[in-house]
Each structure stands twice: as structure tokens, then as C-alpha cells.
C-alpha positions as CSV (number, residue, x, y, z in Angstrom):
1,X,-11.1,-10.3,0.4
2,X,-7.6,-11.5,1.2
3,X,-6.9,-16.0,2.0
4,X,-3.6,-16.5,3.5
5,X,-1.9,-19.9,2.8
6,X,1.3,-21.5,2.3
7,X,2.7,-22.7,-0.7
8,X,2.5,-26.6,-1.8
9,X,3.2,-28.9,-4.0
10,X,0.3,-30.4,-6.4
11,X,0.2,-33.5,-9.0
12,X,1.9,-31.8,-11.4
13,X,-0.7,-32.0,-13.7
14,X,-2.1,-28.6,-13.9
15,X,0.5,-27.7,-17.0
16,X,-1.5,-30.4,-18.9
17,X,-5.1,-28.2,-18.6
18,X,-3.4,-25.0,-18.6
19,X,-1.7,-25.0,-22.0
20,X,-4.6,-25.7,-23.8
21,X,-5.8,-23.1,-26.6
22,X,-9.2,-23.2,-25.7
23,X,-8.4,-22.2,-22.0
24,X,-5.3,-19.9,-22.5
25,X,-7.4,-17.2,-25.6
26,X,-10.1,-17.2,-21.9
27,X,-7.3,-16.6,-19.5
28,X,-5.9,-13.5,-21.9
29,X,-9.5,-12.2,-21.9
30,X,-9.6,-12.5,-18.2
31,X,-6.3,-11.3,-16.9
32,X,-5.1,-9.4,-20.3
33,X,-2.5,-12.1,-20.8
34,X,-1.6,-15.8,-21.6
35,X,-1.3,-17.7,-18.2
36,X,1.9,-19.8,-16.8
37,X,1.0,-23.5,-17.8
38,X,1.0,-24.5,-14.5
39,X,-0.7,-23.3,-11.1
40,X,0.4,-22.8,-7.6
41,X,-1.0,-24.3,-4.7
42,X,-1.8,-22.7,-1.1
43,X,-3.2,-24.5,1.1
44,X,-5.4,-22.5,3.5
45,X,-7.4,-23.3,6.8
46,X,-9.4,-21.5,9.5
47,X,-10.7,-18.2,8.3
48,X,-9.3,-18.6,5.3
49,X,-10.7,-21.6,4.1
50,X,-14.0,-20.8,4.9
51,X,-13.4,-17.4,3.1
52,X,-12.6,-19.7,0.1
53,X,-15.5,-22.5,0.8
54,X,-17.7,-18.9,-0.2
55,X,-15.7,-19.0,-3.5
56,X,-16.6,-22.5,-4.2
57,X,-20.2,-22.1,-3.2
58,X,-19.8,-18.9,-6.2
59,X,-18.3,-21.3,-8.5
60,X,-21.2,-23.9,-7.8
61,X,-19.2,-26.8,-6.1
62,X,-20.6,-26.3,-2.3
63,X,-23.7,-25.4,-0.9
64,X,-23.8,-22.5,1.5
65,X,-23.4,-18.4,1.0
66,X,-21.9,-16.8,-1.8
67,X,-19.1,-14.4,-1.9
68,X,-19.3,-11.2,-3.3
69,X,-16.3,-11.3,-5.6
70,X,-16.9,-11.3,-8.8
71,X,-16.3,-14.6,-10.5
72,X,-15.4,-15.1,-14.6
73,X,-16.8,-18.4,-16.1
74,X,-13.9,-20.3,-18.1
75,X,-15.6,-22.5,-20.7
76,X,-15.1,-26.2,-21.1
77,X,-14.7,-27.9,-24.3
78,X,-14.1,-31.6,-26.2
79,X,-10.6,-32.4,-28.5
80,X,-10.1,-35.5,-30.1
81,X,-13.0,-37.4,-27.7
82,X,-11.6,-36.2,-24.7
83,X,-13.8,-33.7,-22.2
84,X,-12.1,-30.3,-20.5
85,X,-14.4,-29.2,-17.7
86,X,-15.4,-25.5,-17.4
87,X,-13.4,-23.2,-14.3
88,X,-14.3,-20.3,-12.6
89,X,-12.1,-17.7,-11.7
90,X,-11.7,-14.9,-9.2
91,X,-8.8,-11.9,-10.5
92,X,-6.6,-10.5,-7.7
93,X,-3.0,-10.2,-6.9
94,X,-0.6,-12.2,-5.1
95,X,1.3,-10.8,-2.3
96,X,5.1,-12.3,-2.3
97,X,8.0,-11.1,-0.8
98,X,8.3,-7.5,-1.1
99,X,6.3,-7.3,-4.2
100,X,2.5,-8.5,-5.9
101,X,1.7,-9.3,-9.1
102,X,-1.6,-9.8,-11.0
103,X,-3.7,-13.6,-10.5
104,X,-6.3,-15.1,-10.7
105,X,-7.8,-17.7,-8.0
106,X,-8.8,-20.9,-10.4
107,X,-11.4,-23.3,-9.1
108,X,-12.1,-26.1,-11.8
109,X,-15.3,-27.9,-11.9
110,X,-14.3,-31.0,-11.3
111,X,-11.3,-30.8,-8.4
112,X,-10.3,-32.6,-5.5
113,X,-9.1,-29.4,-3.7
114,X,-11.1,-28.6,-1.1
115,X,-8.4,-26.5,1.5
116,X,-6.4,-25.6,-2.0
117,X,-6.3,-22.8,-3.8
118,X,-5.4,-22.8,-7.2
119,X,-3.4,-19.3,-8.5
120,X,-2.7,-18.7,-12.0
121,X,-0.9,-15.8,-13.4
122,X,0.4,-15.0,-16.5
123,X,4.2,-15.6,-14.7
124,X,5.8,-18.6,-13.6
125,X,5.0,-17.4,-9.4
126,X,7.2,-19.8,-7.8
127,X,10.0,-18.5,-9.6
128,X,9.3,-15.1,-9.8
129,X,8.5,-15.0,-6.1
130,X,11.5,-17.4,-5.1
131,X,8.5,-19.6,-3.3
132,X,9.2,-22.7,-2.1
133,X,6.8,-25.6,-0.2
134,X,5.9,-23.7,2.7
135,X,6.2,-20.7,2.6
136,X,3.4,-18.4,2.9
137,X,1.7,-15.8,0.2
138,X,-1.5,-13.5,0.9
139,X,-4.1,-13.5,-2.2
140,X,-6.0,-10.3,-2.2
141,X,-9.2,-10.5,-4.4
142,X,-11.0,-7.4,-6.0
């Protein structure tokens, strides 16, 4: 499956949820490495986004059919009285410029992204990839 999108800015809150122990000893099971604290956004429409609605409905957030990639459940967790919610994630690789590099599509249970996707990686993509607010990246899933 390949979603298309361009690149956007988020809340800046991501690095918050990513740097968390719990989540980052998943993500190196997952994608054989730590993860960038952070994520990049791509927002997506048309074919695309209903190509990621399917990803959703695999996750469990939308009703409708699946996709056939194979998802990886992150786990939640509590610390210290406060609740991180359980992700599911997608492995791939990002297409940038004139190279790719190993992701992973991140879809937290509880988001407002509906027309986002959410791409982690175990390398800081905006700068590796020279990306900047719209520009656009291809996401190729496996």
C-alpha cells in the first residue's frame, strides 16, 4: 500500500509520548530501533485518505473494512497517576527526496487526526529528508 501526503506541522506534542520508556523498548521491538521523539505529519486526502481510513478501521478507531497490512499493537501504560493510551502501528518506509528510510505509520488510540498520518522512525525525518511544511513524501507499507 503506498498514502501520498504532504508534510505538516502538528502540536508539538508528540516528543512528549514518544520519549517514554515504556513506548520506545516497543518501538525497538517493532522497527529494530529506538524511535525519534517526535513524529511527522502528512496530511493526506482523496485516495489516500481512504486508504488510511482502512488503517484506522485496523487499529479500531472507524467502522468500515480492514486493511490487509499488518498492524503491531503498542501497549498503553499508567506513571505517576497519569494514563498513556495504547497505538497501533503499520512498518514501511518513507520515500524522500532521492532516498527512503525505514517507518512506521503510528495511529494512537485516542487522536484527533483524522486526514493525518503519523510517521515515526528511528531518525529525526524532517531533517534527514530536508522536509519542510508542504512538501510531499510517499509512505509505502509492507
Amino acid at each position: 500500500m503506498r498514502i501520498d501526503g504532504v508534510v505538516s506541522s502538528g502540536l508539538g506534542r508528540a516528543h512528549i509520548f514518544m520519549s517514554q520508556h515504556h513506548y520506545q523498548d516497543q518501538f525497538k521491538t517493532i522497527i529494530g530501533r529506538s524511535a525519534w521523539p517526535g513524529t511527522l505529519n502528512v496530511a493526506v486526502k482523496g485516495d489516500f485518505l481512504t486508504k488510511y481510513q482502512k488503517l484506522r478501521v485496523t487499529a479500531g478507531l472507524d467502522e468500515g473494512e480492514e486493511s490487509e497490512i499488518e498492524s503491531h499493537r503498542i501497549k498503553g501504560f499508567d506513571r505517576d497517576g497519569v494514563s498513556f493510551g495504547g497505538a497501533t502501528a503499520f512498518l514501511g518506509k518513507i520515500i524522500c527526496g532521492e532516498g527512503d528510510h525505514e517507518c512506521a505509520i503510528l495511529i494512537p488510540d485516542l487522536t484527533r487526526h483524522e486526514d493525518v498520518v503519523e510517521v515515526i522512525a528511528g531518525i529525526f525525518l524532517r531533517e534527514t529528508c530536508d522536509l519542510s511544511d508542504g512538501d510531499m513524501v510517499s509512505i509505502v507499507l509492507e
